[in-house]
Each structure stands twice: as C-alpha cells, then as structure tokens.
N, C-alpha and C positions, 0 to 999 in steps of 0.2 A: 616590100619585096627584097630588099636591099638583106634587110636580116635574115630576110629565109635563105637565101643565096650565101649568106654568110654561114648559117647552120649547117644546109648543105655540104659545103665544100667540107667543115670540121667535118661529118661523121664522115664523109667520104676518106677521108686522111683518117680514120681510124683504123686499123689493118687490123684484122683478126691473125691474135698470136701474138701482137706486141702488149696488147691493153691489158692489164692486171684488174685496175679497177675504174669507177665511174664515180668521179666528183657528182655534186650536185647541180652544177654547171652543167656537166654535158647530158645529164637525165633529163632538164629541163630542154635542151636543146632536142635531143631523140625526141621527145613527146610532139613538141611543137613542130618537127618535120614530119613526123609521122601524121600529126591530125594535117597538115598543108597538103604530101603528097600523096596519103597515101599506103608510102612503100614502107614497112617496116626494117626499120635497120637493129631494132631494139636486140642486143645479144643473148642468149640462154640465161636462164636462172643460175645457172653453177658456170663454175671453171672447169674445164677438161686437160689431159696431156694431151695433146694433138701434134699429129705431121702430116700438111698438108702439100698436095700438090696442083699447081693452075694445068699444066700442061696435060698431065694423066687426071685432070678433075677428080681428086678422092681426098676425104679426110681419116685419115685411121685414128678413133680414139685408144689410146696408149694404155695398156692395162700391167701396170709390174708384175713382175716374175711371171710370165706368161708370154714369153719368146719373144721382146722386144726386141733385143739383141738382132737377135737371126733375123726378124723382119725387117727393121733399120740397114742391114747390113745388106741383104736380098738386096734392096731399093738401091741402096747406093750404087753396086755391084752391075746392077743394072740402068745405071748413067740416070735413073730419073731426079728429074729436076724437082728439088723440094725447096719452095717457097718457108714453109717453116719446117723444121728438121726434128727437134724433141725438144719442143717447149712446154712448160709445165703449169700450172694453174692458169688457163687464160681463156676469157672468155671468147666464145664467138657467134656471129650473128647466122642462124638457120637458116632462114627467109633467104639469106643472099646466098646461101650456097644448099638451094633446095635443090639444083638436078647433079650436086658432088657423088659422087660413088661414096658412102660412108661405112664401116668396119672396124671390126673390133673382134678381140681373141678372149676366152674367157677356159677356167681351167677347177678341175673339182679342189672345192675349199679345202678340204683337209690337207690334199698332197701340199698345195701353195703355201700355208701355212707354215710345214715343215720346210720346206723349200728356204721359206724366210726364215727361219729360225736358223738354218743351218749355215745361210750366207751371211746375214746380219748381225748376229749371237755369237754363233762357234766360231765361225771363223774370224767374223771382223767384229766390231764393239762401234756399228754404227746409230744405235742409239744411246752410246756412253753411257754404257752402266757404272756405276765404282765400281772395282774390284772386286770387294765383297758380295753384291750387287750382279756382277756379270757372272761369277761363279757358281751363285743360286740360280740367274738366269739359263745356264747351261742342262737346265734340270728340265725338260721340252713339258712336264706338266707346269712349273711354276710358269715358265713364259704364257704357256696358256692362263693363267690366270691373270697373269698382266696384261694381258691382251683383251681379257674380260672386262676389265676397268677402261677400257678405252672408250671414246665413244666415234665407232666403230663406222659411221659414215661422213665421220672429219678427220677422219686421224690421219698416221702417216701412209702414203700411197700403195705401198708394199702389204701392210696390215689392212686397209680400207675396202670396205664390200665393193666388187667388183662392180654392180649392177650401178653404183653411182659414177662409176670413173667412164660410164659409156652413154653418152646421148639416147635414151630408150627410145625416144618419140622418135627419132630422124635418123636411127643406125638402120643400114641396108640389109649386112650379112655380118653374124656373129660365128666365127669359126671359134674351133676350142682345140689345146694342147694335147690332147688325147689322141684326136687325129691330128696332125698340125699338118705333115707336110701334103695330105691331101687337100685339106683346108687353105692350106699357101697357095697350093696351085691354082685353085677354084679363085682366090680374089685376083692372082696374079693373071688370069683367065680374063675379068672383070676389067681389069686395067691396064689390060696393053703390054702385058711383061712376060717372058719365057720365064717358067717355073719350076723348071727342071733344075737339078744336082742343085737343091738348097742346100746350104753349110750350117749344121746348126751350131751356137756358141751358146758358152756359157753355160754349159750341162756339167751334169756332177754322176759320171759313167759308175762310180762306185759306190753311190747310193743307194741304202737301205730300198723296198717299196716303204711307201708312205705309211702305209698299213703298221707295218711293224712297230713304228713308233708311239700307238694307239694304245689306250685300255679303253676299256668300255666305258668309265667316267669320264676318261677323256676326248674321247669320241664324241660323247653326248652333250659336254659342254661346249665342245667345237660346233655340232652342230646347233644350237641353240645361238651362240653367237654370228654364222656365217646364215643363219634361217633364209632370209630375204634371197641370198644366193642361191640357196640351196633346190628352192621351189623356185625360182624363176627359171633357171638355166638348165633344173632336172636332175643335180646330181646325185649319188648315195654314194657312200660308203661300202664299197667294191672289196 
C-alpha cells in the first residue's frame, strides 16, 4: 500500500501542460495505479498546444495561423485566469478533464497555407532558408513543393494538418476563421466571457484573396496534401 500511495501522489504532481514526456518509470507507475484504482490518469496519445483554464473549466486546443493571437488576447482582456497560457507539445490526461469545455478553431487549408507562406517565407526566414534557398522559396509554387516533402502530420505547427493539432475524440465546439467573430462569441457564450468588440490582431488588411495565388496545379496539389483536412472539416476551394 505504501507504494501505491507513493505512485499516487507522482502522477497527482503531474500537472498537465508541464510534462513533455514519460520515462519508463512513470509508464510503469500510470499502469500499476490505473489497474489498483481504477481511475485512469494515463495522458492522450499526442501532444497538443493547449490553454487551459481551472476557473472557466475549458481547454482550447491551439491551432497556428488561425486567430490565436485574437483569442489569447480575448482571454486575457477578459481577466480570465489561465492555468496554462500557450504552451506547446504537451501531453494531457482526458479522463481528468472529461466535464472541461474543450475548442478549437480550424480554417480552409489553402487560405492558411498562404497565410504561412507570406508571414514565415516573405516576410520572415522562420524556417532558415539560405539565401539562395529563401529566394526560390519566395516562388508560393516551389514552397508548395516543399511542403509536399514534409510529413505533414509531424512537421512544423504552422504547416501540420490541422485535424491533428485538435483532440477529435473529446473537442466540444470546433469554430472556424471564416466566421470567427461569430464563432468567438458562441464559445465566449460557453465560458462565462462578454464577447463583444473582439480586437482582431495579426491580420494582413492588404492581402491578396487566397484564391489568387492558386493555379490549378497548384490547387490540386494543395489539396492532395491538406486531404484529411479537407473532408473532415468540409472545405473546398471557394
């Protein structure tokens, strides 16, 4: 009894949001509390970006370029109390936060796409291209080709299918950028928060439509790479 009480207390002291990863010390531990009590504490199979709140009980899974900004800021703005704030690959345990409000924003793959290209590529060199390298990068077909090479539900968070970056089995309400600030409202609705005069940031007022930056080859290779997005969440090319 002594060791279970000892197992106990570890996973209790595991705070979802801080834990990265799981030696094989505390996998063994998890199992052996889990067959003693019962209660599963065992965490999801993946890592999430998550911002969790105790007080307004919600978990928002964080999906890049799809108005993190403006919702992060929403929250603050609105004095709620975030436990964990934007933290990035980390696992958490479902089972314990099965009655949380859980959400997530999702946004048609082509526009995001360009979206990342034009903030990560054009303007900044956040995947450190060489010179030479960022210059052919500048060319939105060759990026799509590099992007083809990725393997596109591990890569970078920005690039990565949306449909993994969101808990499927346990998200409540998936709103999407298309509508957002209705969308905003409706969780802010959920969770206790006035959702009026949203401030949106980090928009790019002088941008092309997405459309424009498109041929039909490159359309069609986009969609082939974003597929799994595409029929889950219902988008087309508009």
């Amino acid at each position: 009894m002594a060791q279970h009480k000892q197992i106990k207390h570890r996973l209790m002291k595991t705070v979802p949001g801080q834990v990265k990863c799981l030696d094989k010390t505390s996998r063994r531990a998890q199992k052996v509390y889990e067959k003693v009590n019962h209660i599963p504490f065992l965490p999801a199979p993946r890592r999430y970006n998550l911002t969790l709140s105790h007080s307004r009980r919600f978990i928002w899974f964080r999906v890049a370029k799809v108005g993190t900004r403006t919702i992060l800021n929403h929250l603050k703005q609105s004095n709620i109390s975030l436990e964990v704030q934007d933290v990035s690959q980390v696992y958490y345990p479902p089972k314990l936060y099965a009655d949380y409000f859980k959400f997530a924003f999702v946004r048609n793959p082509w526009d995001r796409l360009v979206s990342c290209w034009l903030d990560k590529v054009v303007k900044h060199n956040m995947y450190r291209f060489k010179e030479g390298d960022r210059e052919k990068m500048r060319q939105f077909e060759n990026f799509v080709d590099y992007v083809a090479g990725l393997d596109i539900e591990n890569c970078d968070r920005h690039l990565q299918l949306q449909s993994r970056l969101i808990d499927l089995n346990h998200v409540n309400y998936i709103g999407r950028l298309e509508t957002f600030e209705a969308d905003l409202n409706q969780v802010c609705k959920m969770i206790g928060v006035k959702g009026d005069a949203i401030s949106r940031k980090n928009t790019s007022a002088k941008r092309q439509p997405y459309q424009d930056y498109y041929s039909p080859a490159i359309q069609a290779k986009v969609a082939q790479i974003y597929q799994t997005d595409i029929q889950l969440f219902g988008y087309q090319f508009e």
